[in-house]
N, C-alpha and C positions, 0 to 999 in steps of 0.2 A: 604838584602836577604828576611827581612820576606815580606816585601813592594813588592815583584816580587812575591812573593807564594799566597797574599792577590791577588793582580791582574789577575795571574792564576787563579785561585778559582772564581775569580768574573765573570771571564770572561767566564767560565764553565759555571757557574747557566746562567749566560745572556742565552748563546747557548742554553742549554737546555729549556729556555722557550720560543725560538722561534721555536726548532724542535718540542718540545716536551710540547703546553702550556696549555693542558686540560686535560690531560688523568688520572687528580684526577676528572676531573666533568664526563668524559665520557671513555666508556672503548676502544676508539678510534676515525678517523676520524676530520676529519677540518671544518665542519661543512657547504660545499658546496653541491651542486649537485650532483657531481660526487664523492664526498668523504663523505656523513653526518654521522654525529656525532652518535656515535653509543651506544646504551643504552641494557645495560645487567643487570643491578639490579636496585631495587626502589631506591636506592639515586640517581643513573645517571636519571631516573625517575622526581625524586623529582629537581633536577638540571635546568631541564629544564626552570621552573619559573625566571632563571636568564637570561633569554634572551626574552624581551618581548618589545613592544611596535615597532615603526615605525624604529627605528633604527635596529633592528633585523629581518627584515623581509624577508631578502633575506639568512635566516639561514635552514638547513635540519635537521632533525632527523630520523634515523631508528631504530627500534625494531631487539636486536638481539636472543631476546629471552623470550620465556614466564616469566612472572612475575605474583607470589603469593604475595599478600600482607594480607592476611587474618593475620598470625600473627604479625604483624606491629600493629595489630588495638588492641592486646591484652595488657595486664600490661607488660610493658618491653620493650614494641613495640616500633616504630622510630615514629609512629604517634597516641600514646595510652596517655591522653582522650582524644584529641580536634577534631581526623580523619583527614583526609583528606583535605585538603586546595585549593581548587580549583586552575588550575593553569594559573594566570589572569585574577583571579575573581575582578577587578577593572575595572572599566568602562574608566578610563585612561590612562591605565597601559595593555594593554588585548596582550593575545597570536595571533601574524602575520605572523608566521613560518611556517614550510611546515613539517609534522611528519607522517614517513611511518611506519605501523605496523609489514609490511614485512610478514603476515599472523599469526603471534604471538597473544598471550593472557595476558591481564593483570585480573586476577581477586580478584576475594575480594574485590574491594576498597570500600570503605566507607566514606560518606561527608553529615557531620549532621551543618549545616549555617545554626542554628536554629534565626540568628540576622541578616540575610544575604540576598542579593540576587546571580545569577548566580550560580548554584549550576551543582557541575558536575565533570568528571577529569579537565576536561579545562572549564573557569565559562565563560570567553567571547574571542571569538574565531572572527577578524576580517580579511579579506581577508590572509587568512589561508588556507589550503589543509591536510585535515587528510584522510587517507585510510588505505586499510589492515588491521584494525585492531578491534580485537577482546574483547570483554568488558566480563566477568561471574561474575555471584553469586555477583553483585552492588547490594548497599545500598546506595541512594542520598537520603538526605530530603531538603528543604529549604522552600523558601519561595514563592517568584516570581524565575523565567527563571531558571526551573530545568530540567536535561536531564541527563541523563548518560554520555555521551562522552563528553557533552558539554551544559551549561546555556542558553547561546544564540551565535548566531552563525551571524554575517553580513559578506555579499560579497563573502562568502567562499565555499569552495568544500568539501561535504564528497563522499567519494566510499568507496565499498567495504567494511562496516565497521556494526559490529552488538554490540547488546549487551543483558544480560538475568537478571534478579533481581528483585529489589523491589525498585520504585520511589514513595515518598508520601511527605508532606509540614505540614509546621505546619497553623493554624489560616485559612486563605482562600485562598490557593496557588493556584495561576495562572500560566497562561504561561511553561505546565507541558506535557514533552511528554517523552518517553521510554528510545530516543539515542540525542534528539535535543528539548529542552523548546521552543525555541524561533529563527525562521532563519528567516533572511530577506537578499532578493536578493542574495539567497542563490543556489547552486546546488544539493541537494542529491540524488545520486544514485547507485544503488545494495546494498542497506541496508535494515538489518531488525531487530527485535526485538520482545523477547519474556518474557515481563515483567509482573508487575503487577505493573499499575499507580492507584493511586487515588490522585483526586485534589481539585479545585473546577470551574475554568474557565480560560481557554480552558485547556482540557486535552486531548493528543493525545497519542495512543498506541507506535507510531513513535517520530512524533513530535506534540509539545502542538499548536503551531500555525507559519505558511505558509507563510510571505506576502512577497508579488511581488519574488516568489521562486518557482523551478520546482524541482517538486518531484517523479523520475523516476526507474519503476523496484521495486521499495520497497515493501514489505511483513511487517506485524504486526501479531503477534499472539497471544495477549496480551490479560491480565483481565484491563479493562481500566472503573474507576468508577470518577464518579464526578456531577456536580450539571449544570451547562452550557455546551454547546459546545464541546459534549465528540464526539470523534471518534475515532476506532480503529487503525486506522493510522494516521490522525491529526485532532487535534480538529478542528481549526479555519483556515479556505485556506480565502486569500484576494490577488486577483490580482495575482496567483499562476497556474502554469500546471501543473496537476498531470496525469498520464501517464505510463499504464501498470503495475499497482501496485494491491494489492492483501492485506484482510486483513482474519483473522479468529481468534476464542476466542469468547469476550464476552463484553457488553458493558452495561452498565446500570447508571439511573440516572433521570435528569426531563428532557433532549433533547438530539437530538443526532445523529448519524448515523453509520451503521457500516463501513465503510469507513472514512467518514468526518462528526463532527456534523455540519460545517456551511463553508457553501462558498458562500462567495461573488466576483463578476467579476471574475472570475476562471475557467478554459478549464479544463474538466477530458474527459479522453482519453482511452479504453480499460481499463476500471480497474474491480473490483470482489471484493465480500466483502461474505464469510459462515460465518458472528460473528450472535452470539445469542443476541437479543436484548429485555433489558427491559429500558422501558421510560413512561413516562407519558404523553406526550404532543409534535409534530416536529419530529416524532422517522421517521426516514428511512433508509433501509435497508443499501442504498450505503450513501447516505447523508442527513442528519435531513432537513436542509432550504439551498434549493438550488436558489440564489438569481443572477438576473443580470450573469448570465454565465449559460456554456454550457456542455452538457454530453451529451456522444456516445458509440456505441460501449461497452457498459458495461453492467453486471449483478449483481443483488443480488439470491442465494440461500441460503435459513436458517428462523427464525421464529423469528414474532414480539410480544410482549408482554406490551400492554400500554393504555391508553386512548384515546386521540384525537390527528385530523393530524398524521397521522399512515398511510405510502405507505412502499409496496413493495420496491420499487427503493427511491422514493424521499418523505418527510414527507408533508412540505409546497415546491411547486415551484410558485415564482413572478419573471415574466420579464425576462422567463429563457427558452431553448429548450434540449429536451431531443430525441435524436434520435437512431436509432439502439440497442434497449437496450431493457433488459427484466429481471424479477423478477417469483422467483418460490418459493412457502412455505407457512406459514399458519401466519394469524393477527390474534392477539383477544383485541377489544379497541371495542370502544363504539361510536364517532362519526367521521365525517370527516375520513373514512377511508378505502382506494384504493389498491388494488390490485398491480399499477403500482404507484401512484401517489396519499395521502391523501388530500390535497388541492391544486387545481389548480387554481392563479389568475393571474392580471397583465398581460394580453395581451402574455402570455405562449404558443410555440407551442412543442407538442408532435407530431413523425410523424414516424412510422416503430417501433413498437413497439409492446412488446406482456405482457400479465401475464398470469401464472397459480398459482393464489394464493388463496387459499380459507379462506374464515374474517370470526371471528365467534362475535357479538355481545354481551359485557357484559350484559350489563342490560337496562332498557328505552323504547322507544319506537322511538329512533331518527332514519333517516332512511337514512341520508346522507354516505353511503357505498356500495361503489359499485365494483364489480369483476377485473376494471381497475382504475376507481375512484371514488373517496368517493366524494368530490363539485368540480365543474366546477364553473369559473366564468371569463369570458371574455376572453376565450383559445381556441387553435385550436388542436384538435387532429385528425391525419386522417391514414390509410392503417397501423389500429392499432386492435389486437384481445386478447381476454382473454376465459379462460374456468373456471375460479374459480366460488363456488357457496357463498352467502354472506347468512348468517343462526343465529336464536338465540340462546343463549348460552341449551336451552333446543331443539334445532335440528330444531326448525320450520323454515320453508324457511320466508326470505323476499324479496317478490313477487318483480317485476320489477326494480332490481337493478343488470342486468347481467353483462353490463357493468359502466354505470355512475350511482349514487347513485340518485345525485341530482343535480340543478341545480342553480343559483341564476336570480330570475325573475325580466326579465327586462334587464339583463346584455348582453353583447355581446359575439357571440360565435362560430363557424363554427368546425363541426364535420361531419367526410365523409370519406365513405368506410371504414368502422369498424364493425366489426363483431365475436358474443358472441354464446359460443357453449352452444345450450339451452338444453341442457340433459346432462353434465359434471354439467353445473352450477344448474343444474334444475330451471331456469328462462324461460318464455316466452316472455317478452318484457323487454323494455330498452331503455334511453334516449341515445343517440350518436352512438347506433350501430346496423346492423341487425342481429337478431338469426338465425342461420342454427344449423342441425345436427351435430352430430359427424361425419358420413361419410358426407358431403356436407363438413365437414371444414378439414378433413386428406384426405391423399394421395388418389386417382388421384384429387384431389379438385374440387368443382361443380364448373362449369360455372358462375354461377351466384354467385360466392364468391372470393373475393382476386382482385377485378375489376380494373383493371390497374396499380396493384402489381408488381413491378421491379421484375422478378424471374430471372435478368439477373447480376446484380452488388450487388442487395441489400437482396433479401429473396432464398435461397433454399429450396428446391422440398425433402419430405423426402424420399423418394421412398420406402427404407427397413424399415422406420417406428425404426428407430435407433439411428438418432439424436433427434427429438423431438415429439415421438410418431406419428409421420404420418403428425402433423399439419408442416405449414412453419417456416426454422430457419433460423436464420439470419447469410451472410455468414461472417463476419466480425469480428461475437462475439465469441472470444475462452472461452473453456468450459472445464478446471481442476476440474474435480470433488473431490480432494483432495489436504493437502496440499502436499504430495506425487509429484504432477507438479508444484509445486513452488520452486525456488534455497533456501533451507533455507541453515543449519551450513554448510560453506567452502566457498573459494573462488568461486568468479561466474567469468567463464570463456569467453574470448571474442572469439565470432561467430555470425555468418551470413550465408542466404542460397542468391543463385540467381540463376536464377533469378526468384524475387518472386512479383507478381504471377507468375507460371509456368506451361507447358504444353509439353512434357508428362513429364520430368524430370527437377532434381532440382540440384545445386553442394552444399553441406552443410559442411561449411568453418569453420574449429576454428586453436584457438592457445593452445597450453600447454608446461605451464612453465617447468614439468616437466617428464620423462617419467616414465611410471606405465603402469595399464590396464585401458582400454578405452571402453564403452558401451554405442553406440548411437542406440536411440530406437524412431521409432514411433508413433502418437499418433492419435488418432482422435479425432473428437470437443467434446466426451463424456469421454475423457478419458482413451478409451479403445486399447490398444497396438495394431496397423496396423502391425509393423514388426519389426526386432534388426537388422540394418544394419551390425554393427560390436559389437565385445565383444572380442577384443586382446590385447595386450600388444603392444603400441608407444612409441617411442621416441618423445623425446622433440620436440617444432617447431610448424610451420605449417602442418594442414593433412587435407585435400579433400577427402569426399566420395558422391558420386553420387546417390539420390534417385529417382527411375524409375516412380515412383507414382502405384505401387505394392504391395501388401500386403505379408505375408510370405509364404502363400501358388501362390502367381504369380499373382494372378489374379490384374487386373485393379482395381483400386478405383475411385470410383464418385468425383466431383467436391466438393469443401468444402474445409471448412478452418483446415490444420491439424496442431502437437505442433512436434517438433524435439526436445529431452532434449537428451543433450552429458552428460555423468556421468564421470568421472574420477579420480583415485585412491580413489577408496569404498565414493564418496561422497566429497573428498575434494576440489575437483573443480567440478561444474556446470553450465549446461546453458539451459536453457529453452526458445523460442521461436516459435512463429507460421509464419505458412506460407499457402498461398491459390492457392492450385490447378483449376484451369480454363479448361475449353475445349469447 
């Protein structure tokens, strides 16, 4: 009898751990696709770590719920003193799974690998897929490959994924960014981060360093400090696309840029950078030494503060072409330093291009600073203009340097069809460009200025003197004058308009997951509200609305590139995009 009851019994637990064989590690879920493993508190959290390497790679995780771990870190706590453990922080051992945040928060965490590398919730994250998910008030330190979300990241996917806090290293920590130390052949995109890094090389507000990885839609707004290859959004891009991203904050150190300190072979794309910059030495607005690769389409607004190779846009460019782009704000450095560009060598071509930056001269008598560049040397710049004035630090002009400061003699170089506004700048002459008026260079523009200037695909006409004081802007380059048009805290919503470009109207397309009120509004290249399409309460789904290319009073609007931002429930889904009106 008892032999028949032992068997029952056994035969029970069996069953139940085939219907029923995790729900001590997780608060539900089988850990597939359609069913993942479902995580409600830091131990199903902490759980995690037990599914790692090649043999788990086809496992799911979702977030079902915000998670505080701030007291966990205290005396009593589940992880008080050692913190936080990275989760496949082994380099043979690393996290391959697929972990959905669901739009959830994890905050507090805290990971001091003061002996360690890969530092982060996840220390090494290999063809992996992490989204939705939300990081507050981190505390990472380590060593080499630190990041909030994640140490280092190969093969893999982030979306949709921020974080806020404090990243810092012990000794000389490298490989150091906001949400991402270290990606290779990596995707990130619709992420941001509003931290405070300091490292020593590469340090990124984002991520520490880029290579052969595309970096899409991302925002930084970070205090990002370090001694190498600091940038606001990543320190170091190699063999990387970066692509409609956005940074702002503050960035200081001996190199740097506020976007990117350094990229090599690397394609940027529409991107922006308002950080405040202090550097010494390679300091550029959007990126410190832009090497071997290309930038378009993009701008810097905000102020430089530093010594030599000092541009508006770019600090050093070799071997590299910067096109459709332009730079607005004030330098003060002392030599090699451009408006648009502080040194330009290596057979470089710039081409559609503008600054209004005005360089103020430390001290010296060096004279290589000029309103668009501080040295040329063996570049081609052409159907390129500036208004900036270049002046010593006691207000005196220095005389012929409207547009190019200087030149290297003897080198090779071809400059053409460029032109410096000789009463903004108060300059009379200039190497690479010619001086006209203020009126000869703003709206209706002289004849004899802008001479075989595309006003057809490539420069707008300001007519109203609206987008860029009168002078020509560029139609290409969208212009958020706050981070106000950037997707920062919430989900970032998917939309699209068509067709874009368009003429007279547009259809502007999204999804929302779910129903609330809905405010789509928009924008023009300055920023300034054209019109609120709608501001009502949707349901879920798909929803179309039609913009006439109208402003709110009716009237027709000019050609130019405008921004459409859908807002939905008070901020928690967004989307932000532009699109270009033709006629």
């Amino acid at each position: 009898m008892w032999l028949d009851k032992l068997e029952i019994a056994l035969l029970i637990f069996i069953t139940s751990l085939t219907l029923f064989p995790l729900h001590a590690e997780f608060a539900g879920g089988t850990g597939t696709a359609d069913d993942p493993w479902q995580i409600d508190t830091h131990e199903h959290l902490n759980n995690v770590r037990n599914y790692l390497g090649e043999e788990h790679s086809n496992k799911h995780f979702i977030l079902i719920n915000d998670i505080d771990l701030s007291d966990e870190f205290e005396p009593g706590g589940a992880y008080y003193p050692d913190g936080w453990i990275p989760i496949g922080h082994d380099d043979n051992n690393n996290f391959r799974s697929n972990f959905d945040g669901d739009g959830h928060l994890i905050t507090g965490l805290k990971v001091d690998a003061i002996d360690g590398i890969n530092s982060g919730l996840f220390g090494f994250i290999q063809r992996a897929t992490i989204k939705n998910l939300g990081l507050e008030d981190v505390w990472v330190f380590g060593i080499n490959y630190i990041g909030s979300l994640a140490g280092k990241a190969y093969y893999s996917t982030i979306t949709n994924s921020y974080s806020t806090g404090y990243i810092s290293g012990y000794f000389f920590p490298g490989n150091m960014g906001g949400l991402i130390g270290y990606a290779y052949l990596s995707d990130i995109t619709d992420c941001y981060s509003i931290n405070t890094v300091n490292g020593f090389v590469p340090v990124g507000g984002l991520v520490g360093k880029a290579d052969s990885s595309s970096i899409t839609n991302c925002h930084s707004e970070s205090i990002t400090t370090g001694e190498h290859s600091i940038g606001n959004l990543i320190g170091e891009a190699n063999s990387s696309i970066i692509k409609d991203s956005h940074s702002s904050g503050s960035v200081e150190g001996r190199n740097g840029g506020g976007l990117i300190g350094k990229a090599d072979y690397s394609t940027i794309i529409a991107c922006s950078s308002e950080s405040e910059l202090i550097l010494i030495n390679h300091g550029g607005g959007l990126v410190g030494k832009l090497s071997e690769s290309s930038l378009s389409d993009s701008y810097y607004t905000g102020n430089i503060n530093g010594f030599h190779t000092l541009g508006g846009l770019v600090g050093l460019l070799e071997e590299s072409s910067i096109t459709s782009s332009y730079s607005i704000g004030d330098i003060i450095g002392n030599y090699k330093v451009g408006g648009l560009v502080g040194h330009i060598r290596s057979s470089s071509q710039i081409t559609d291009c503008y600054s209004r930056v005005n360089i103020i001269r430390l001290d010296g008598t060096e004279t290589s600073l000029g309103g668009f560049c501080g040295l040329n040397a063996q570049s081609e710049i052409t159907n390129s203009f500036s208004t900036g004035y270049v002046k010593t630090s006691e207000g005196e002009n220095i005389e012929g340097r409207g547009f190019v400061g200087a030149i290297i003699s003897g080198a090779s170089f071809f400059m053409d069809n460029n032109y410096f506004d000789m009463e903004s700048s108060e300059q009379t002459s200039s190497v690479g460009a010619e001086g006209r008026t203020t009126e000869e260079m703003t709206y209706p523009y002289a004849a004899n200025t802008y001479v075989y200037w595309d006003f057809e695909e490539t420069w707008g006409e300001d007519i109203d003197f609206q987008m860029n004081n009168g002078y020509p802007f560029l139609l290409d380059v969208t212009v958020p004058t706050s981070t106000d048009d950037i997707a920062l805290p919430g989900n970032i919503l998917s939309s699209m308009n068509y067709p874009n470009p368009f003429n007279p109207e547009t259809t502007i397309a999204f999804d929302l997951p779910e129903s609330g009120n809905v405010r789509l509004d928009i924008y023009n290249i300055r920023g300034q509200k054209v019109t609120t399409l709608i501001n009502k309460e949707l349901n879920a789904g798909n929803h179309q609305f039609i913009w006439n290319g109208k402003n709110q009073q009716g009237n027709t609007m000019p050609s130019g590139v405008y921004l459409y931002r859908v807002d939905a429930d008070g901020g928690r889904y967004t989307s932000t995009r532009k699109m270009l009106l033709l006629k």
